[in-house]
C-alpha positions, 0 to 999 in steps of 0.5 A: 318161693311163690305160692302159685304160678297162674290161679289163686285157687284150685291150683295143683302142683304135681311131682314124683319120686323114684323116677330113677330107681332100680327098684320099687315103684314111681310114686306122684303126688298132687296137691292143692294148698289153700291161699293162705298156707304157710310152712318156714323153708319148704322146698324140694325135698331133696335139699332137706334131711329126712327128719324135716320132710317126715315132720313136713308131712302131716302138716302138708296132709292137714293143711291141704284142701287136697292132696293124694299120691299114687304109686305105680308098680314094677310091672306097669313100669316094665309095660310102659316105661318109666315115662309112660309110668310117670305119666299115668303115676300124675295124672291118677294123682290128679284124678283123685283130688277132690275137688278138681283142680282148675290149673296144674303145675307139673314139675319137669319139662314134659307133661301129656296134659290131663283131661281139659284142664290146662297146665304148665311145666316147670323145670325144678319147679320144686324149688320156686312153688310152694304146691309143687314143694308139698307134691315133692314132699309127700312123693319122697315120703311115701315112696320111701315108707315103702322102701324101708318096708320092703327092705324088711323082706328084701334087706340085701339089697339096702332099701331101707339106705338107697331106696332103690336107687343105683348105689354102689352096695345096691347094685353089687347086691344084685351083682351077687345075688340077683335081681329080685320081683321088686327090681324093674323089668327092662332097666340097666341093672349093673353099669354091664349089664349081664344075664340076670335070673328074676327070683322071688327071694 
């Protein structure tokens, strides 16, 4: 795992979480990490369990000369597209790190840029950068916190589980009782997709 891709300082790693989800928002995280940040096994929040990445956390939030996270809602997503949300979900992200940083690490193959500074994409760059781990993990929790509240309103639907993402209890929960105000406008809800009534339940 390197700690940066071009600069020593003032480097920011990006990545977002729930890109692929039914519902909920698309959730990015930017952070800069100091040169000599250390954290044993971080790594793409994917490849670790759910206790590990909440106990990653506040130590990525302490450490950080800084970091911040964005969600972008239902309704941008619908105007937008994923995309287009996941775009403006980073590059707010990067707008509220202070200070700014000098270089950036995107985590993908495909970035709009952000002002003037310049970046790089790195497919699965969560795996080989350390700011770009960091980025993964406090995407991931975040985004789940959400989830899991949610689910306490909307509990048919197994956030607290799937997170929004298309499982099989997710999407036969919508199959049976609809999509609700938190599923996303425009996406493919059921493998066939039928005419579904938006309610507020």
């Amino acid at each position: 795992m390197k700690r940066f891709f071009k600069y020593k300082e003032l480097e920011a790693g990006v990545d977002e979480a729930g890109r692929g989800c039914l519902a909920g928002p698309v959730t990015a995280a930017a952070v800069i990490l100091p040169q000599d940040f250390k954290l044993e096994g971080l790594t793409d929040s994917k490849q670790v369990s759910k206790k590990l990445r909440n106990a990653w956390r506040p130590l990525i939030e302490e450490q950080s000369l800084a970091w911040s996270v964005v969600h972008i809602w239902e309704e941008e997503i619908g105007q937008k597209n994923i995309l287009g949300a996941t775009f403006h979900a980073m590059q707010s992200a990067l707008g509220k790190l202070n200070p700014q940083p000098k270089f950036i690490c995107i985590d993908g193959n495909r970035f709009p840029g952000y002002g003037s500074i310049p970046h790089s994409c790195q497919v699965k760059g969560d795996a080989r950068f350390l700011h770009i781990a960091a980025a993964s993990i406090l995407a991931k929790t975040h985004r789940d916190e959400i989830m899991e509240k949610l689910d306490l309103d909307f509990p048919d639907y197994q956030w607290a589980k799937n997170k929004g993402y298309p499982t099989k209890a997710h999407r036969k929960a919508i199959s049976e009782i609809g999509p609700c105000k938190h599923h996303r406008p425009g996406f493919q809800l059921l493998p066939v997709q039928k005419e579904l009534p938006f309610t507020n339940i």
